[in-house]
C-alpha positions, -999 to +999 in steps of 0.1 A: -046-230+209-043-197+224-009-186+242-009-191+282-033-222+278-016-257+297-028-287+281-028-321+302-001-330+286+022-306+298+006-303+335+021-342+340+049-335+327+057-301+350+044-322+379+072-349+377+095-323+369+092-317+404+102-348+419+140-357+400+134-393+408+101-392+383+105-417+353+077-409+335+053-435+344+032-416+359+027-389+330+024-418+313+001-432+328-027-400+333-020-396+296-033-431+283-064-423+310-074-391+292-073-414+258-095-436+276-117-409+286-117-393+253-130-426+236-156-430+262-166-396+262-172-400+223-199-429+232-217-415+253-223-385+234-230-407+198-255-428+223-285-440+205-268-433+171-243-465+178-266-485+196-251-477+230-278-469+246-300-496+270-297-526+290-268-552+286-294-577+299-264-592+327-256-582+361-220-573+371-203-587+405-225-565+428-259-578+416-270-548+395-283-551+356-253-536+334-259-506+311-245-513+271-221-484+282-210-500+314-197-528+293-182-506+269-169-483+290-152-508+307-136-524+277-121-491+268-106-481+302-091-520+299-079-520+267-060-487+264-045-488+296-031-525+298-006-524+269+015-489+282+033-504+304+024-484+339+000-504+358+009-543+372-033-543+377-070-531+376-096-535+394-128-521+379-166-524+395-174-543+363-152-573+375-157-600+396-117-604+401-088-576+401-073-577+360-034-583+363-018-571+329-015-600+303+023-614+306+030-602+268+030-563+283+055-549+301+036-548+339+043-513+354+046-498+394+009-487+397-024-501+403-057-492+390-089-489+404-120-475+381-155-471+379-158-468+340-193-455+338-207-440+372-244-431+375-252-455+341-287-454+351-288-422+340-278-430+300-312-434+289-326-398+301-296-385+291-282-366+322-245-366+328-225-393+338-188-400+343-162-420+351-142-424+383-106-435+393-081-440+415-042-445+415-022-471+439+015-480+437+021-519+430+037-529+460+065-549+443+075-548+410+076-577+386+054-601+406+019-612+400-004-588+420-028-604+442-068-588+454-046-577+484-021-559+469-053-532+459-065-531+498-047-500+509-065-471+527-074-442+512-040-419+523-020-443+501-034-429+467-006-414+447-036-402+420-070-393+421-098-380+394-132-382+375-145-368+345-177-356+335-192-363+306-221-334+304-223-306+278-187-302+283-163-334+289-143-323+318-116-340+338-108-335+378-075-347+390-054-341+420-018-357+428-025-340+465-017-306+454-048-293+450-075-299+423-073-291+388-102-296+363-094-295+326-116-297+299-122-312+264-112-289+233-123-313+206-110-291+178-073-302+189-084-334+208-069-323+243-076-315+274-069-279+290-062-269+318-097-247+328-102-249+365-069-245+386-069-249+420-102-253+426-114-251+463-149-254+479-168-228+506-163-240+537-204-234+544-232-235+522-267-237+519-273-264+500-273-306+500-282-336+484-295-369+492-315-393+484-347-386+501-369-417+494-344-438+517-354-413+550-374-448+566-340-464+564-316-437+576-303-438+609-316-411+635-284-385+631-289-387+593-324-377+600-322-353+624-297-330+600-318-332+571-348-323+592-328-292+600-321-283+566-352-283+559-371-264+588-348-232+571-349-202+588-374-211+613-347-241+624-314-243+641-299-236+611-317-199+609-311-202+568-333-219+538-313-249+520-319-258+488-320-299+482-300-315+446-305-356+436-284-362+405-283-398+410-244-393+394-213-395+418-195-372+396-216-347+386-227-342+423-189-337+435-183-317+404-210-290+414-198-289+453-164-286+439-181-258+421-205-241+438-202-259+477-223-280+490-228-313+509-236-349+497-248-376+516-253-414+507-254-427+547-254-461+563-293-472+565-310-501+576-316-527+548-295-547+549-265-552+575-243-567+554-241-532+532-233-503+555-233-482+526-242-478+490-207-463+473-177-485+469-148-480+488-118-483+467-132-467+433-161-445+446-152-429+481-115-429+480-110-412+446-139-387+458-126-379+489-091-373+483-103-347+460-126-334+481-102-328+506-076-315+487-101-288+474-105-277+511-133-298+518-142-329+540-148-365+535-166-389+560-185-423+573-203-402+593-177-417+624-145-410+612-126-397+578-131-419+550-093-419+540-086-439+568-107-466+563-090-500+559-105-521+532-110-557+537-122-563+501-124-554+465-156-544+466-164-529+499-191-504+500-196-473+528-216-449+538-199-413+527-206-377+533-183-350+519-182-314+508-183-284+524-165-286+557-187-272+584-217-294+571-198-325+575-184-318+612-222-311+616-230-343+602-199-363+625-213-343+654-246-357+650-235-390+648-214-388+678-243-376+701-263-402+689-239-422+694-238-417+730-268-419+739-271-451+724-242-460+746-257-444+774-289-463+769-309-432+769-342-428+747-336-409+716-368-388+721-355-374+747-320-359+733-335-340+705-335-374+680-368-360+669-357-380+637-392-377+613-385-356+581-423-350+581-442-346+612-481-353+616-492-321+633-525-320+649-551-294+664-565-320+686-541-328+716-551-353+744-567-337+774-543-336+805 
């Protein structure tokens, strides 16, 4: 390895060498996750040639069929995580129920929450996916951890990261000083340190949702995509460009980047799912990285972080990247949100909230 190049390895290690208290749990810990992450990232790229590839033929806890990977992914993060000794519990969207560490390991002072494959749907066409997670302390050690124990709002992450497994393996973390991205060197089997202090533009000119939901989006999510689009001619006065990965990570990874805004709002279908991402293991990780790269994290109403779970797997709507487009995006819900309040027709407040308007050249006579 060429001189002046930090491996993961050593970046933990510095990091606790900061705080005297540090045991080493915690380097520990990251350390045993990039072995995860390495084994993953090995199936993924083998794919068809180990039979990884397709459905599972099941449905995990939130209704939806699992991928082969999803269940292997899953296995992985388990198994090389629970026998270390730093985590008391995981949680995983994979599971029904949280996973407290067998009694024959030693149970450690942090919880885990994962997503072990996000954006599985994409396996089959073979366009990058990754895995997402998200570091809690235990509140007491020694004790049996309880589902509650992994309720704790978004500040309270000691640890947050992804990695991207794409034509490159790459993994993002952030301890909340900053965002470093390191990536794969599979000559020497470590990661290294490529992307320090990564930060994102605080505008851009470019976004990416989901635009065959727009009939179930509420008005203010409308109305700012509608802007985007009118370009120069709108009250933007500049052309946007419009991204769908379908991939968690390897959206956040190009606004961290290149800038740029992501949406996956609150719509309509069904009340009882304000939002498609999961709290714990999808928004939280995301955001805290988001914002520590200078960017902005948000329901649309108020900053993600600060939302208090009430269950394991709690979903919400999220926005986050580039800071001026999400104030945008809180502004417009809070106008909307007054004159909802107020009573007021939306027509009449500038909710003109269609994405495509039916002009005509015949208008009613007067």
């Amino acid at each position: 390895m060429p001189r002046g190049l930090k491996t993961l390895t050593r970046w933990t290690i510095e990091a606790e060498h900061k705080h005297p208290e540090s045991t080493g749990d915690f380097s520990g810990l990251l350390n045993v996750i990039a072995t995860a992450v390495k084994v993953i990232a090995n199936q993924v790229n083998k794919g068809a040639l180990v039979g990884a590839l397709g459905s599972a033929d099941v449905e995990n806890v939130q209704g939806e069929v699992q991928k082969k990977l999803d269940v292997i992914s899953n296995d992985v993060m388990i198994n090389e995580i629970q026998w270390a000794g730093h985590v008391a519990a995981m949680a995983s969207e994979e599971m029904a129920d949280i996973y407290p560490v067998p009694d024959e390991y030693r149970r450690g002072k942090y919880l885990l929450v994962f997503d072990p494959l996000d954006g599985s749907s994409n396996i089959d066409v073979n366009i990058s996916v990754g895995t997402i997670f998200s570091v809690l302390r235990a509140p007491e050690t020694g004790r049996s951890p309880t589902a509650e124990d992994f309720l704790q709002p978004g500040t309270e992450q000691v640890c947050a990261g992804f990695a991207v497994y794409g034509p490159a393996t790459m993994l993002v973390l952030t301890v909340g000083e900053g965002v470093d991205g390191f990536t794969l060197d599979r000559e020497i089997g470590a990661f290294i340190l490529t992307h320090p202090q990564m930060t994102i533009p605080e505008t851009t000119s470019e976004f990416a949702i989901n635009a065959s939901n727009e009939r179930f989006w509420e008005p203010p999510v409308r109305r700012y995509v509608a802007e985007c689009l009118e370009g120069v001619t709108g009250p933007r006065e500049r052309d946007f460009n419009m991204r769908w990965v379908a991939s968690a990570v390897a959206e956040t990874y190009r606004i961290l980047a290149r800038g740029g805004v992501f949406l996956y709002p609150a719509d309509q279908r069904d009340p009882s799912r304000p939002g498609k991402l999961r709290l714990l293991y999808e928004c939280n990780p995301i955001a805290l990285i988001i914002e520590q790269a200078g960017g902005a994290a948000s329901t649309g109403r108020r900053r993600i972080l600060e939302v208090e779970p009430s269950e394991l797997h709690q979903r919400a709507p999220l926005a986050f990247g580039s800071r001026e487009e999400v104030r945008r995006i809180e502004a417009h819900h809070a106008e909307y949100d007054r004159t909802v309040a107020a009573g007021l027709d939306e027509s009449g407040n500038g909710f003109d909230t269609s994405l495509f308007n039916t002009r005509s050249l015949f208008r009613s006579a007067l």
